[in-house]
C-alpha positions in Angstrom: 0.0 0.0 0.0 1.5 3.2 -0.8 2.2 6.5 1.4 -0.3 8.1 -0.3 -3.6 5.5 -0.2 -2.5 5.2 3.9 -2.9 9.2 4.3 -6.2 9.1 2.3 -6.9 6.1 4.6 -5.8 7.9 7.6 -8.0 10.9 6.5 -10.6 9.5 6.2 -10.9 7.4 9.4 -10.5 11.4 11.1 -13.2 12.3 9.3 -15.2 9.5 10.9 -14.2 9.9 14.0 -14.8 13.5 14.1 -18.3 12.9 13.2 -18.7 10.6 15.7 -17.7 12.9 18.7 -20.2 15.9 17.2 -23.0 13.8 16.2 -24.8 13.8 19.3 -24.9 17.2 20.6 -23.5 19.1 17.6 -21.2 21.4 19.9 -17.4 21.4 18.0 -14.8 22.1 20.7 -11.7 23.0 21.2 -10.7 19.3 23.0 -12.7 17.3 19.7 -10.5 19.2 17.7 -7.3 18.2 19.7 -8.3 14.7 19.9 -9.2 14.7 16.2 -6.2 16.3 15.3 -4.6 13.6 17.6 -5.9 10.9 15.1 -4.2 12.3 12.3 -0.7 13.6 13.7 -0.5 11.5 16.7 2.0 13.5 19.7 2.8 16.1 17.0 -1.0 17.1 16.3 -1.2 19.2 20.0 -0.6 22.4 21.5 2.2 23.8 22.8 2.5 22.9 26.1 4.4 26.1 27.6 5.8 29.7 26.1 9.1 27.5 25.9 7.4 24.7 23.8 6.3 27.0 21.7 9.5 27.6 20.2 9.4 24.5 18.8 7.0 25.2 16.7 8.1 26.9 12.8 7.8 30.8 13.2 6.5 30.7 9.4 4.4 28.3 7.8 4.2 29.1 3.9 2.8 32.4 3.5 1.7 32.2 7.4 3.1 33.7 10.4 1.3 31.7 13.1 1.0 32.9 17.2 4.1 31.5 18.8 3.1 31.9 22.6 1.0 28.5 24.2 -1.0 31.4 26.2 -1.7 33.0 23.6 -2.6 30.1 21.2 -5.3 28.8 23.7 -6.7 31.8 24.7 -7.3 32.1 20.4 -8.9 28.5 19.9 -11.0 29.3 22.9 -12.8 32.4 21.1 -13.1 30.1 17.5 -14.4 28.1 19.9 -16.9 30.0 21.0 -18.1 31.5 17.5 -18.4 28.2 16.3 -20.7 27.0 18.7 -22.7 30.2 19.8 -25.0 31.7 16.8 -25.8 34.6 19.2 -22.4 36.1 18.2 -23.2 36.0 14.3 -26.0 36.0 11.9 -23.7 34.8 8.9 -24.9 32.1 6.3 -23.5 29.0 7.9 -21.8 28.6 4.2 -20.1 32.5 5.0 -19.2 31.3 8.7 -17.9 28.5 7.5 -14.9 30.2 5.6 -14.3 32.5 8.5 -13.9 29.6 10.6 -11.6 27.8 8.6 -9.2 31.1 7.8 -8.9 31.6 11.7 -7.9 28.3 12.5 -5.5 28.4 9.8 -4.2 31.6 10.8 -3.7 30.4 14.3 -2.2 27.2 13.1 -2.4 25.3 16.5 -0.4 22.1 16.1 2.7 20.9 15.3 1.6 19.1 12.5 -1.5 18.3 10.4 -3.5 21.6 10.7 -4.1 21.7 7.0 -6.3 18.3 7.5 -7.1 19.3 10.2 -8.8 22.6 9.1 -10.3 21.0 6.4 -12.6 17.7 8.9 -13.6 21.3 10.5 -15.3 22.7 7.8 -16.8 19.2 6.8 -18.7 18.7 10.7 -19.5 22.5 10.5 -21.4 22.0 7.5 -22.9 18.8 9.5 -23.9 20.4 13.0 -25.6 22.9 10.5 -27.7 20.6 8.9 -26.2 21.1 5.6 -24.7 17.4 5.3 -26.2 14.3 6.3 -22.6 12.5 5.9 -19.4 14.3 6.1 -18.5 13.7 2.3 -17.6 17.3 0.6 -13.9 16.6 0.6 -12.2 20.7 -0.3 -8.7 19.3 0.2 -8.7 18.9 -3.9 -10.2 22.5 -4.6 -7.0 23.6 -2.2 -4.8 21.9 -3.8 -5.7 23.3 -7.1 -5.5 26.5 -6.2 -2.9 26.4 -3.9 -1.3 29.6 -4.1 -4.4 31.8 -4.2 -5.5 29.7 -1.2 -2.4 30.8 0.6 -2.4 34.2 -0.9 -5.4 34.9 0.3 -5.4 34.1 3.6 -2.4 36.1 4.4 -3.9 39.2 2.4 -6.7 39.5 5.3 -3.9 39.8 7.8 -1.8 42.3 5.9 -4.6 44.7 5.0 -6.1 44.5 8.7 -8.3 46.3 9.6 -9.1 47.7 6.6 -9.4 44.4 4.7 -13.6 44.2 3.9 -12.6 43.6 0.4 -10.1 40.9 1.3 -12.7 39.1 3.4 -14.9 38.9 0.2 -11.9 38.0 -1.9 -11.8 35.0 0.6 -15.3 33.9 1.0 -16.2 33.6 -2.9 -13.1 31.6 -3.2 -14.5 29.6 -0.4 -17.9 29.4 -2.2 -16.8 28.1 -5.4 -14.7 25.6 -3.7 -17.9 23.4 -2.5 -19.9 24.5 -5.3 -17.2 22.8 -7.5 -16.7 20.2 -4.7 -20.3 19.1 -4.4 -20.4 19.1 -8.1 -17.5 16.2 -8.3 -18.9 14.6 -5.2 -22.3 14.0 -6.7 -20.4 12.8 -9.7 -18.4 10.1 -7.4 -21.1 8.9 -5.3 -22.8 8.4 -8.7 -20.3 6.6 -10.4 -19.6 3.8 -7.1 -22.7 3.4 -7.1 -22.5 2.3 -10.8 -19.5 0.0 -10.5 -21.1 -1.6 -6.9 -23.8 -2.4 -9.0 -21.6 -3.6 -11.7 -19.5 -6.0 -9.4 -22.6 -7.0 -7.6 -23.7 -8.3 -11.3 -20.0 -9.9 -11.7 -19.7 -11.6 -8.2 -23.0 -13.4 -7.8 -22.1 -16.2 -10.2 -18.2 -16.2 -9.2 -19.5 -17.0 -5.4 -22.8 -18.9 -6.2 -24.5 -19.6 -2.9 -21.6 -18.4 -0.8 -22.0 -14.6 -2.3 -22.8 -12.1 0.5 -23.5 -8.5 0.2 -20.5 -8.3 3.4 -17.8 -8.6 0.2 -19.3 -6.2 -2.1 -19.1 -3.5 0.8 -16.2 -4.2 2.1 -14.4 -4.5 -1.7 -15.6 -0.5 -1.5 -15.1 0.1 1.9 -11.8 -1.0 2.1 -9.3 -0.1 -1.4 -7.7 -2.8 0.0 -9.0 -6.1 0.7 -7.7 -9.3 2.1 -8.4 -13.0 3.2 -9.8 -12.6 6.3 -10.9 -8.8 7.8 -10.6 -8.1 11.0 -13.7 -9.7 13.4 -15.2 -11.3 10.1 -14.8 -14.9 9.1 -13.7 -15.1 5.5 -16.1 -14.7 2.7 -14.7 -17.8 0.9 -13.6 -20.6 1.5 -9.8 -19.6 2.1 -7.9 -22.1 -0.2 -9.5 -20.5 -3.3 -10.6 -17.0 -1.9 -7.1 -15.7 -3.4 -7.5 -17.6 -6.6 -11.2 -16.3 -7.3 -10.2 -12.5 -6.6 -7.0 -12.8 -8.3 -8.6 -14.8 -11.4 -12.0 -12.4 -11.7 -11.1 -9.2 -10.0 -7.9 -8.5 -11.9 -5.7 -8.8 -8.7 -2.6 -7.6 -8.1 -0.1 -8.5 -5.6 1.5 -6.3 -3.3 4.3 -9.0 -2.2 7.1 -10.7 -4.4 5.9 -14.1 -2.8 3.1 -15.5 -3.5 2.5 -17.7 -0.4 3.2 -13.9 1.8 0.7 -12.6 -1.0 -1.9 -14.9 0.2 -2.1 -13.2 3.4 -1.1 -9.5 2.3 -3.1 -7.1 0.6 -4.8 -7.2 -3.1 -5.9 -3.9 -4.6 -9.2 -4.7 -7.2 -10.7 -3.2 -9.6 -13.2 -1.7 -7.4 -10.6 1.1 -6.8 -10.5 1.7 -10.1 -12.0 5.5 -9.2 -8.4 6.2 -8.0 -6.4 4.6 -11.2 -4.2 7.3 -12.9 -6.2 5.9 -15.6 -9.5 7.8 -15.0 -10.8 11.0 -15.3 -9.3 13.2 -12.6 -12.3 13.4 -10.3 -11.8 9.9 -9.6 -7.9 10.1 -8.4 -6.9 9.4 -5.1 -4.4 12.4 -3.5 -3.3 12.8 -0.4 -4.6 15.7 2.0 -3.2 19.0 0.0 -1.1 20.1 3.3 -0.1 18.9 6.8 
């Protein structure tokens, strides 16, 4: 499995598990978004822990010149806190909050590591404790990426023209904007086309499995890019002398390790990934997260 499937992996199992912690109340604080950020970059995805720690942390981060003192980092998170969470203290669309929110955490760049991800699972369960998605499943990290130097650009232009910046802060919102309006776009266009191909191996896999077909290996051929033998807590979905043959022989296969006897109990990528094939149009590509 490469570097790059694991972080996409890794992302989205944050993404999860951030809507797991803001499901039930719909309150996003400050500790869920050190313990998601925890999920992503481990010991590095904190706080600093004192004014001293904080030198540890870069004093520039592209364009960005983040807060440096611990004191003054908290005291920050606790007032985005706060405006996320309390709609007495702004009438904005939740669409317009939403892209203040995510250019003041950036701009305060709390961790060590992975506030870029970690910015991005933000807007996603923003957009969910406001009843504007069901599932956390508008992804922006491609629109970033794409437009990675007027993303940086112009975020630091809001903090150079303060406080005369109204025309910056527009600047920044309609660049927001068109980032999920071009993200829910492709999104609809994804969800459509797995759909499509579930269906399609659904058709394929009935008469390869016969009686022993169950809908468990369909979902967890999508679930999971990668599949295997046995999964975790699940007994295998074939009998396991032949399991490897069958997916090899009818899903195209391909092993991950030079021996084959290993490769029985490794990893085999199928064609149901075939949305993130270099092959495909580039909605369908797999990337990593645009920035740590």
């Amino acid at each position: 499995m490469s570097i790059a499937t694991k972080e996409v992996l890794n992302y989205r199992e944050a993404i999860q598990y951030g809507f797991n912690l803001i499901k039930e109340d719909k309150i996003l604080s400050t500790n869920k978004i050190k313990s998601r950020a925890a999920s992503i970059g481990g010991q590095q995805s904190r706080f600093p822990l004192s004014a001293g720690d904080s030198t540890q942390r870069p004093t520039r981060c592209r364009d960005l010149y983040p807060p440096q003192d611990a004191t003054d980092i908290e005291r920050l998170m606790g007032n985005l806190e706060a405006f996320i969470n309390d709609e007495s203290l702004s009438d904005c669309d939740p669409l317009i909050k939403m892209a203040i929110i995510h250019h003041q955490f950036e701009s305060i760049h709390p961790f060590f590591d992975g506030n870029g991800r970690t910015g991005r699972i933000i807007n996603i369960l923003y957009l969910v404790i406001n009843g504007l998605l069901d599932l956390p499943i508008l992804y922006l990290s491609r629109f970033i990426t794409r437009n990675k130097t007027d993303y940086y650009r112009l975020i630091q232009s809001i903090r150079d023209n303060a406080p005369d910046n109204h025309r910056e802060w527009e600047a920044w919102v309609l660049f927001m904007l068109t980032g999920i309006e071009e993200t829910a776009h492709e999104t609809i266009h994804l969800v459509e086309g797995i759909g499509r191909l579930m269906q399609e191996f659904k058709t394929r896999l009935k008469p390869i499995f016969g009686k022993q077909y169950r809908h468990e290996l369909l979902n967890n051929l999508f679930f999971h890019p990668y599949t295997k033998n046995r999964l975790p807590g699940s007994r295998p979905f074939h009998p396991a002398q032949n399991r490897y043959q069958v997916l090899r022989s009818h899903c195209r296969g391909r092993s991950t390790a030079k021996s084959q006897d290993l490769a029985r109990k490794l990893l085999y990528q199928h064609p149901a990934c075939r949305p993130f094939s270099s092959t495909t149009p580039p909605i369908f590509r797999s990337s990593p997260p645009a920035d740590r």
